[in-house]
N, C-alpha and C positions, 0 to 999 in steps of 0.2 A: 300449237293448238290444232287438233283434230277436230270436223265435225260429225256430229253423229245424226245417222238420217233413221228417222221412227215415222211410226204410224199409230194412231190412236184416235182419239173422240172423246165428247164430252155431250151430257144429255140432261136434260132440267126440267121438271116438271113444277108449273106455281101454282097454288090453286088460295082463292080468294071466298071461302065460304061464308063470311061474313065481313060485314064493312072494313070495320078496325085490326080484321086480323087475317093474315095469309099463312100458307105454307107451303114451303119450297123444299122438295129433296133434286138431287142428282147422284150422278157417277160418271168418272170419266177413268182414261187407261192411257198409257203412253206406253207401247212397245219398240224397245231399239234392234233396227236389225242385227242377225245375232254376230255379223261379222265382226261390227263395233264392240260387241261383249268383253274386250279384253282392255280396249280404251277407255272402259266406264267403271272396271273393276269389278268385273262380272256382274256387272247389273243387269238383268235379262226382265221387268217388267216395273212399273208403278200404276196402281189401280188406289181410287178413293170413292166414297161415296159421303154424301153426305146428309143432312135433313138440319132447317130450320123455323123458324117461327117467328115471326112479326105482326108488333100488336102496334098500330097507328096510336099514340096518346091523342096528339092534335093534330091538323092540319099541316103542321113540321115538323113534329118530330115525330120519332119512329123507336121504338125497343124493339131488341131482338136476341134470339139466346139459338146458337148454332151447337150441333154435334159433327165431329169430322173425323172417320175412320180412315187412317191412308195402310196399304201393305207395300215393299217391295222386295220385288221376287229376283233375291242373289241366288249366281250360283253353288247352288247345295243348303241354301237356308232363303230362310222369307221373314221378314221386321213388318211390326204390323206398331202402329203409334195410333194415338186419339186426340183429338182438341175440344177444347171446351171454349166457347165462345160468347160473352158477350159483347152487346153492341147498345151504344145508342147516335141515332143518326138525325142530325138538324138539317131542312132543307131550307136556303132563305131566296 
């Protein structure tokens, strides 16, 4: 087992416009250096972004319905996939 050394970020923006409801996108990228490219099977990037939505019902619980675009970038082509997301979250 080889490790592979990358560089990347992740960024998030939440915004609370009203009480019971927020919204959160981001995007993040993971770059492997390209020496390891051959160790990862030509894997040369992963980038996603995302957007969410959360609606407070009560004071514990929480719904939420997520969108999730990922791409990665092989060598000579790019896979791009999507997720569909619900949620519901109890906090006690």
């Amino acid at each position: 087992v080889e490790e592979v050394e990358t560089k990347g970020g992740f960024v998030q923006l939440s915004m609370t416009p009203f009480q019971k409801v927020s919204f959160n996108f981001g995007t993040g990228m993971n770059d492997p250096d390209d020496d390891y490219a051959k160790a990862t099977g030509d894997y040369k990037k992963n980038w996603r972004a995302f957007g969410n939505i959360m609606y407070k019902f009560a004071p514990n619980v929480t719904f939420g319905i997520e969108v999730d675009h990922q791409e990665t970038l092989y060598e000579g082509t790019v896979e791009h996939g999507e997720r569909f997301i619900a949620s519901a979250i109890y906090v006690w």
